[in-house]
N, C-alpha and C positions, 0 to 999 in steps of 0.2 A: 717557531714563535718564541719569542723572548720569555723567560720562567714569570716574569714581574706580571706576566700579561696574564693567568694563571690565577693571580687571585680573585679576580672579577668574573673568571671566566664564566661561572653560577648565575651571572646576571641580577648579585643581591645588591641590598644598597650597602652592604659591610661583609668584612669579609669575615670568615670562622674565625672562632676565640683561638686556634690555634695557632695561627698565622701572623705572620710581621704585619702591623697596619701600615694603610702604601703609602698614608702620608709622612711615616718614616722615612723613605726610601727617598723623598723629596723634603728633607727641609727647609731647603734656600725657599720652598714657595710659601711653607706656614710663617717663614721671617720677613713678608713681606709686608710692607707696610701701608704701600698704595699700590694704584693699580698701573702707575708707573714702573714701581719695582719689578710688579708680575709682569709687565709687557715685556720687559731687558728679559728675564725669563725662558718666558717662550721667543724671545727671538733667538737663543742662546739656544734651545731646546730642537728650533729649528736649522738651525747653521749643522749643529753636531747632528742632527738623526733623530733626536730623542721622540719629536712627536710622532714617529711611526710608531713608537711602545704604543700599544691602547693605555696601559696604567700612567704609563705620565700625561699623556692628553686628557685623562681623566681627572687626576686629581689638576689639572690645571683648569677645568672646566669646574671643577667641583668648588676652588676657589672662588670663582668671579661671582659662581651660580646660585652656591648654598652658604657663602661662610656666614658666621655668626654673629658678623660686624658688618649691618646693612650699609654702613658706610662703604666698603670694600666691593660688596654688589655691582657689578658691571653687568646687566643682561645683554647689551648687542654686543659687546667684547665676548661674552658667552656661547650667544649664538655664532658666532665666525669660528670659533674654536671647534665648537659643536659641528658646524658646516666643513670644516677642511680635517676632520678625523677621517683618517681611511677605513679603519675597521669604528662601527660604532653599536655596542653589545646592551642590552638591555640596562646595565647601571650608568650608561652616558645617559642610553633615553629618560632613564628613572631620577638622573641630575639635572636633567634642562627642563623638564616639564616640571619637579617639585619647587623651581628655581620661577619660572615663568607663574607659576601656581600661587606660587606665596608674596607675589605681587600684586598691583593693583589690577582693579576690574578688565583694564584693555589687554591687561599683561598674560589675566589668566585664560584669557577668551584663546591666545596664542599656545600656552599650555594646552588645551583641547585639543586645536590645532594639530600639533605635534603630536600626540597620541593616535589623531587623524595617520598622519603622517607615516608613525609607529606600525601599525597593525601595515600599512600598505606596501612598506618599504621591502625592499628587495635583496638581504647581504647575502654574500654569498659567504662566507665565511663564520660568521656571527650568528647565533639565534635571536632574534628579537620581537619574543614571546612577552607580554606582559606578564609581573608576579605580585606578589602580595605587598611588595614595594610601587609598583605604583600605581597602584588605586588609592592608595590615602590621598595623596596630592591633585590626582583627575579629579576626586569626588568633591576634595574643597576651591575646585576652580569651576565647579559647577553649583556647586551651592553660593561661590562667590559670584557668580555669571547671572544666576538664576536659569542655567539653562537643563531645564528639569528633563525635556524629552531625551538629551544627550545623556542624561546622568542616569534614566531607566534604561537604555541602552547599555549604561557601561554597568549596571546594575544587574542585567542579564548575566554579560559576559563574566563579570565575577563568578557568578553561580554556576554558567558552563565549566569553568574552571577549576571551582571544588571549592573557592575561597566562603563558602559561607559559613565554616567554623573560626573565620578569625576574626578576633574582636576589632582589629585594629579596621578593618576593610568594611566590619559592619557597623561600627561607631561612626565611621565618617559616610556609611550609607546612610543611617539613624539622621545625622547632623545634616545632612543634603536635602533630606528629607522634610525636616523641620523648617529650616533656612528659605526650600521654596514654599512654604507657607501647607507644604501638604502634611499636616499634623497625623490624618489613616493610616498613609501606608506608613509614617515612622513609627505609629504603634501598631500595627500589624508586626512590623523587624524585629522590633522593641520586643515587646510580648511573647513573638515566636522564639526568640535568639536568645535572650535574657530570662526571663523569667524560670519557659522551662528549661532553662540552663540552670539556672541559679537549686530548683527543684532537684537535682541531678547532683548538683556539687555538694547540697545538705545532704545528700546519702552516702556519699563521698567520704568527704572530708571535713562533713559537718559545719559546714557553711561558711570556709575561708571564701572572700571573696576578692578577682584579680582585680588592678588595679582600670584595668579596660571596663571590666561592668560598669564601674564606681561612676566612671568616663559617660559613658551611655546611659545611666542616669541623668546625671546631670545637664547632657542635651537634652534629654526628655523634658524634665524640667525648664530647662531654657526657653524649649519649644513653645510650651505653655503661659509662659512669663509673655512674650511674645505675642500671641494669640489674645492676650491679657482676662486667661485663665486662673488666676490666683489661686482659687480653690483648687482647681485640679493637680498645679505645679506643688500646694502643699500638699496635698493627700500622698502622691507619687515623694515627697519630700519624706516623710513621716514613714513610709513602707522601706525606707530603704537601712541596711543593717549595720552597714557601713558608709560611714559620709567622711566626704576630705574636705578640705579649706575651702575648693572650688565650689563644692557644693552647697555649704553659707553664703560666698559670697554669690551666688548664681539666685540664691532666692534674695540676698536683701536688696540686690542690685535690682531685681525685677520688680520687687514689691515698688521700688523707689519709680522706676519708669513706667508702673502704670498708677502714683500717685498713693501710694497706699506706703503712708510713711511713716505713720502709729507701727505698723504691721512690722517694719523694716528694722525698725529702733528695738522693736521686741523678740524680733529673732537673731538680732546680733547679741542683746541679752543671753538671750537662751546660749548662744555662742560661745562665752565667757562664763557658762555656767557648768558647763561641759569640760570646762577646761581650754580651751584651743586656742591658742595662739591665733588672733590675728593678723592676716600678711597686709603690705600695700596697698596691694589690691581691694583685700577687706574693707579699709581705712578709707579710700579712696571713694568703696560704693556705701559706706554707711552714713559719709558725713554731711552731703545733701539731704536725706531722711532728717539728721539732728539738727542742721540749719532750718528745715521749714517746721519742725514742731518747735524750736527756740529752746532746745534741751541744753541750757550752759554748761552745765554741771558733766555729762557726756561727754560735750564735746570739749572741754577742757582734761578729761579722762583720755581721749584715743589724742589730743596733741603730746599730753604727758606721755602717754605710752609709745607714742613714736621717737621721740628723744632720749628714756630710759633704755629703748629695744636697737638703737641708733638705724630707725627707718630713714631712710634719705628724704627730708622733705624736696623734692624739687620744685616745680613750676606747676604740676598738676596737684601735688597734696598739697602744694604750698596755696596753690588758687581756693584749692576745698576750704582749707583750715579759714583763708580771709575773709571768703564767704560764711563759714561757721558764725566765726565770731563777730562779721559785724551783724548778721540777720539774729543774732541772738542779742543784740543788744550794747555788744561792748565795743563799741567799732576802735577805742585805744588798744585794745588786744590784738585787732588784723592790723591794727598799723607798725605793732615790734614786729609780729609774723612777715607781714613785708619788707620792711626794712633789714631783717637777719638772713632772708634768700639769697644764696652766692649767686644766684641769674635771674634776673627778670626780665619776661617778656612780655608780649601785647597780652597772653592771656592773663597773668598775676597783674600787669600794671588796670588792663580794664575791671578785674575783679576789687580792687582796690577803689577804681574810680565809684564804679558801683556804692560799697560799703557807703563811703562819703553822700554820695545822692538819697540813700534809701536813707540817711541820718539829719537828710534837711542841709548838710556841710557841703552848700554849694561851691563856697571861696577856694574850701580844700579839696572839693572835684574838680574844679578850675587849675589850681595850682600842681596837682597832680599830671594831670593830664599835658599841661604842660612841659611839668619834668620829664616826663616818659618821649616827649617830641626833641629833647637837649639829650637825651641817653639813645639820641636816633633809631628811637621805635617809630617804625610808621603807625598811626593807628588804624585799628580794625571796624567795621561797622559797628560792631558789640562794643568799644571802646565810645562809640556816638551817643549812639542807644542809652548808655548809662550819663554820658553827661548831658545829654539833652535831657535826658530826667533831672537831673540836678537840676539844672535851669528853670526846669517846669515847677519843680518843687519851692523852689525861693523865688518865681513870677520872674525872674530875671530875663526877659522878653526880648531885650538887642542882643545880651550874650548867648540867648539860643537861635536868634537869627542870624547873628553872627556864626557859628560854630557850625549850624546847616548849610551855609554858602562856602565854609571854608572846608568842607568835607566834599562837597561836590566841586567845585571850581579848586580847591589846592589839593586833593588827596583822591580825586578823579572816584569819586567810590560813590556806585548809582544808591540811591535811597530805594533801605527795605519801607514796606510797610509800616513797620514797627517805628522810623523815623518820623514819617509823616505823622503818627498817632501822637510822639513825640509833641510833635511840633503845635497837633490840634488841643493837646490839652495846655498846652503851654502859654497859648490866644487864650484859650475858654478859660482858663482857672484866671486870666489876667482880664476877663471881663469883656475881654474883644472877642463877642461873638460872632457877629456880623463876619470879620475878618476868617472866624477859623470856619465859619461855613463856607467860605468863597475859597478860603486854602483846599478846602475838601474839594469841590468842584472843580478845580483846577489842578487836583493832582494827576500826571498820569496815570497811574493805575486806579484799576478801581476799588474803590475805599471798603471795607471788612465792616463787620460788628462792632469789632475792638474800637474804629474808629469813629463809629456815631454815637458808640458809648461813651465817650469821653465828653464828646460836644454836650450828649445829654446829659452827664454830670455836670459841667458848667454851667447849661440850662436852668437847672433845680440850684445851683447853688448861688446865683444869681438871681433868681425868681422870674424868670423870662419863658414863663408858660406857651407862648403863644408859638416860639422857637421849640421848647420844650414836643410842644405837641406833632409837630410835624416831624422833627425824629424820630420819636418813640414810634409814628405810624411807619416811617421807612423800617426803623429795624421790627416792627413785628411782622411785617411782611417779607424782612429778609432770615430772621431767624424767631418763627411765629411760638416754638415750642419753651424761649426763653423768658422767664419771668421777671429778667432785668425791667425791660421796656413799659412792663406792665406796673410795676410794683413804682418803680421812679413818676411815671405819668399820675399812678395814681399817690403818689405822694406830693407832687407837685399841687395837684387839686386840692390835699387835704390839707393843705398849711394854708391855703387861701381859704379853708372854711366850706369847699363846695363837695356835700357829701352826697348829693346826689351824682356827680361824675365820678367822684370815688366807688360810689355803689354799684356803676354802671359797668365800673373797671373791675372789680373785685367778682361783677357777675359771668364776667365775660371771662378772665380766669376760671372760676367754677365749672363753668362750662367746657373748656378747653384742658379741664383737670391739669393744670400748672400749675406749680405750688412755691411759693415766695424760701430762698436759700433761708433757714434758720441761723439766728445771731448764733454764735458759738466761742468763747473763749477756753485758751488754755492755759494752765499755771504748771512749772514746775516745782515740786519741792521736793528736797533731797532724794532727786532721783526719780522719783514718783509721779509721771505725766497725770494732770485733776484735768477733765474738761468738764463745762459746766455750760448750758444753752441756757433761753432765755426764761425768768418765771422756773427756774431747777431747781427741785428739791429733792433729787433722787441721790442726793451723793451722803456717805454714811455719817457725816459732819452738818447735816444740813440744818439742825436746831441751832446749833450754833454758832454756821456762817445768817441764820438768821436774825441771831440776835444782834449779832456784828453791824448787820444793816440797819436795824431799828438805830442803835447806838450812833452809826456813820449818819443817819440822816438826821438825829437832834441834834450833833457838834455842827454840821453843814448848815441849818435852818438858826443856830448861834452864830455863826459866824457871817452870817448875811447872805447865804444861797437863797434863791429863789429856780423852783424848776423851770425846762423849759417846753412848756404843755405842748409849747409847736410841732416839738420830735414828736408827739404822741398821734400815730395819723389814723385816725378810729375816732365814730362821735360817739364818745364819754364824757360824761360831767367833769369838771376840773378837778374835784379831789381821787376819781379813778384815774384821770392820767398821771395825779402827779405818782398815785402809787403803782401805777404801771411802770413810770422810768426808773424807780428802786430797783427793779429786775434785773435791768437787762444785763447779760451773759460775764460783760467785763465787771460792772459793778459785784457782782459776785464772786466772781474770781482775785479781787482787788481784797473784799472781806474776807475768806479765806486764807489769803498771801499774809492778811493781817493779825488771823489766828493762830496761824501756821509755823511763823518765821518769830525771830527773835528781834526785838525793838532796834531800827536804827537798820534793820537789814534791806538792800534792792528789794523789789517786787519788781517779778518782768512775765508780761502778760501777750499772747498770741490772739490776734480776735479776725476771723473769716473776713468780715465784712470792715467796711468804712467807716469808723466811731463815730458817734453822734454828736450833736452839737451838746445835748444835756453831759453826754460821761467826759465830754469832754474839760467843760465848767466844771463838775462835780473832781475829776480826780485831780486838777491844778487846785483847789480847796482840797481836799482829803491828804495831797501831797504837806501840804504847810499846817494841816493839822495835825496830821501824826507825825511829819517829822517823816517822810519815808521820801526816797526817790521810785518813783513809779515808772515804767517805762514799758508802754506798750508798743504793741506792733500788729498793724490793720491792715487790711489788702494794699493798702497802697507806700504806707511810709513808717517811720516810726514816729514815737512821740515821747518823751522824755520830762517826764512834770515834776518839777521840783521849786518847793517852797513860794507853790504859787503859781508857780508860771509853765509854759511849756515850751521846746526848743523850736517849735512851729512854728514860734511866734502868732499864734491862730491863724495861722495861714496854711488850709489843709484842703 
């Protein structure tokens, strides 16, 4: 046997620190550049002899299968290699399955395969015993698979084996665990393996802890995030003694995906209070949390700090940051962010197009989208999505029927859902109801909540009860436990005066204990998220954003406001409606902004819901009285009021 063939012999996936590494022994294949190169290679390997060595058919195999540059990746060049080895020893197996593993779903399902394969095969030469090397890569093509029976199977065989003191074989058991949704038995491993490990290592060593626990934590966590266990992911967060980067970022990322984005923004604080640097990664999962609370101030913090720390913004932070800054208010700031990206793709050019829509700037989600069709991006459905929102947003009615016929008939790209919704608010907000019920009826698939909710906001904002009324009965019978339907119909009733169907709607909620989404606004100041609901006086300022209000409604009632008792849908006397719309959530947070902040400075406000027709009047006057730019931001769009006016154009 050839000496070179010697280092593998162990069937590790490295050889001892003693030892020459064998990708020494081959350089011409780590200088290769493509998989052209490595081909001349091994044909060169096989003219002369060479791939009878097992160590050079290995590392030639270990090329195509494992290198670092997924570019270089060849897997069926890998497998032939794999296939024509004469002798094939436990680190060939342990390169083609972690190779097959670390690929896509179909790829890893073949990874199983192989280990199939493994256990059955016949060398006569060779051992080919599985070792501690490859179970990490079987366990994550099973967690990648989802195929959980096969993964307690190889879960056994570990444990016949003796491997259940290593962290590396029970991390990725933990992790398969969790990934097939069986959260038990990964705290059964968890628990068993970990904890009274960690009990053992305090009597020890006083409580160093390896960097594998840290690991296993943090799936644990993940697991939970997952499960969308918040509380339990923090408690398990909080016990642990040792935390790495992955660890932050594993809770803020998860807080973010199950919508818990207060929670997200406050534990990347905590983050930075500790000290620790955040990575990419960090950046990457905290900036959606500060874009949907509209945290400026933040999020102009992690863009600085990624330029001072020289983070690469690419196409994904650079997509984050655009999003940032325009749902926060400044859409001029995602537009330098854009324009300074060395590459843009469909994802930064649609997040761009987005900014522009959600800003009312349908000309410049038009002309975008555009430019990005001349820089021969094909667009993306989500590239649609966002401009046929513009569209809907500025009533622009040809250019989104237009844009929906040249997405399916020039760009062959079938319409999601989300299109069609598109399309039906974009009829109904332009007052062609008739049209956007018969577009519903005539879509093929069948139509969601999202999109009779649209129609039924076009309904009410039209005053077309009678259309009104027979959606709101489709969607309570298709989603009976939502208060949309309810709360809309009966608002619809109560601008027309009839409080007997109001009362019969209000009873009929009561009964079904559903309970109408509370207004809710949020303000940032220096750092400091304020939320405030509707009628709130629980905030430690609140004498004094009270008096702010009395002040804001004598300058408004000088200046010629009159309320609009409409929005008020409750039968109250007219002087309690008009002091009911003093309240609501944004007007307060507006008063506040105005105690808060230094004369002449933004105010930029977050509100749950859909402004009202009164806050709406009231902060276009409050804007030209104080002299302030106000700039809110409601479920649907923003609104930007200044010296009067707002960038709506009341068109919302």
């Amino acid at each position: 046997m050839n000496p070179t063939q010697t280092l593998y012999s162990s069937g590790g996936n490295s050889p001892s620190p003693h030892s020459t590494h064998p990708s020494s022994l081959f350089p011409q294949i780590n200088r290769c550049r493509t998989m052209r190169d490595l081909s001349q290679i091994h044909a060169t390997f096989v003219k002369s002899g060479q791939m009878r060595d097992t160590l050079a058919a290995a590392e030639l195999l270990r090329f195509c299968a494992t290198t670092s540059d997924l570019l270089h990746r060849d897997l069926d060049y890998a497998h032939k290699i794999f296939n024509q080895m004469p002798h094939r020893n436990t680190f060939s197996w342990n390169t083609i399955i972690r190779g097959f593993s670390e690929s896509d779903e179909q790829n890893a399902i073949i990874a199983i395969t192989l280990f199939h394969e493994m256990m059955t095969s016949d060398e006569e030469e060779d051992s080919v015993e599985p070792n501690r090397f490859t179970f990490p890569s079987l366990l994550k093509a099973c967690a990648k698979t989802g195929r959980i029976e096969e993964g307690k199977q190889i879960h056994a065989l570990a444990l016949k084996l003796g491997l259940s003191g290593d962290e590396f074989v029970m991390s990725n058991l933990v992790r398969m665990y969790v990934m097939c949704g069986l959260m038990r038995d990964a705290c059964l491993l968890f628990y068993k393996n970990i904890i009274g490990r960690d009990m053992a290592v305090m009597m020890v060593d006083g409580g160093r802890k390896r960097d594998g626990e840290v690991v296993l934590w943090n799936v644990m966590i993940d697991g939970y995030m997952r499960l969308g266990d918040c509380k339990a992911a923090r408690t398990l967060f909080d016990q642990m003694r040792v935390r790495s980067v992955v660890s932050w970022n594993t809770m803020i990322s998860g807080y973010c995906k199950n919508g818990a984005y207060k929670e997200a923004v406050e534990i990347f604080c905590e983050m930075r209070r500790v000290d620790l640097r955040p990575s990419y990664v960090t950046l990457v999962s905290v900036l959606p949390a500060v874009s949907r609370i509209g945290s400026l101030e933040l999020g102009e913090w992690l863009h600085s700090y990624a330029e001072s720390n020289r983070v690469e913004i690419d196409d994904v932070l650079g997509s984050a940051l655009i999003d940032m800054y325009s749902k926060c208010g400044v859409v001029e700031r995602a537009v330098e962010v854009f324009e300074r990206l060395p590459r843009k793709n469909v994802i930064t050019w649609s997040a761009m197009i987005n900014g522009f829509a959600i800003h009312g700037l349908a000309s410049d989600a038009i002309d975008c989208f555009c430019r990005m069709r001349e820089a021969g991006v094909k667009p993306s459905d989500v590239a649609y999505i966002n401009l046929l929102t513009a569209c809907s947003h500025a009533g622009m009615v040809e250019e989104g029927r237009k844009y929906f016929s040249q997405m399916v008939n020039v760009d062959g790209l079938e319409p999601r859902i989300e299109h069609y919704g598109c399309m039906v608010d974009l009829l109904g907000r332009s007052g062609l109801l008739e049209e956007a019920e018969q577009f519903i009826h005539n879509m093929p698939v069948k139509p969601d909540d999202v999109i009779w909710k649209a129609l039924l906001g076009s309904c009410r904002m039209h005053g077309n009860v009678e259309m009104g009324k027979r959606v709101a009965y489709i969607l309570m019978d298709m989603v009976p436990r939502d208060s949309g339907a309810y709360v809309a119909l009966s608002n619809m009733y109560a601008s027309q005066g009839n409080w007997s169907e109001v009362s019969e709607m209000r009873l009929r909620m009561k009964e079904m204990d559903i309970r109408k989404d509370p207004g809710c606004s949020w303000i940032d100041v220096d750092g400091v998220l304020h939320e405030f609901l509707v009628e709130d006086d629980s905030h430690p300022r609140a004498k004094d954003i009270n008096s702010k209000l009395v002040e804001i409604s004598e300058k408004l009632r000088l200046a010629g406001y009159r309320p609009i008792t409409t929005q008020v849908l409750l039968n109250l006397e007219e002087e309690d409606k008009e002091n009911a719309l003093h309240y609501h959530s944004e007007k307060i947070a507006v008063a506040f902004g105005l105690i808060s902040t230094t004369p002449g400075k933004p105010i930029r406000i977050v509100k749950n819901l859909r402004i009202c027709e009164d806050c709406h009047s009231s902060l276009k006057l409050i804007s030209k009285v104080y002299e302030r730019k106000i700039t809110v931001r409601d479920r649907k769009r923003f609104h930007h009021f200044e010296n009067g006016s707002c960038s709506c154009m009341d068109y919302w």
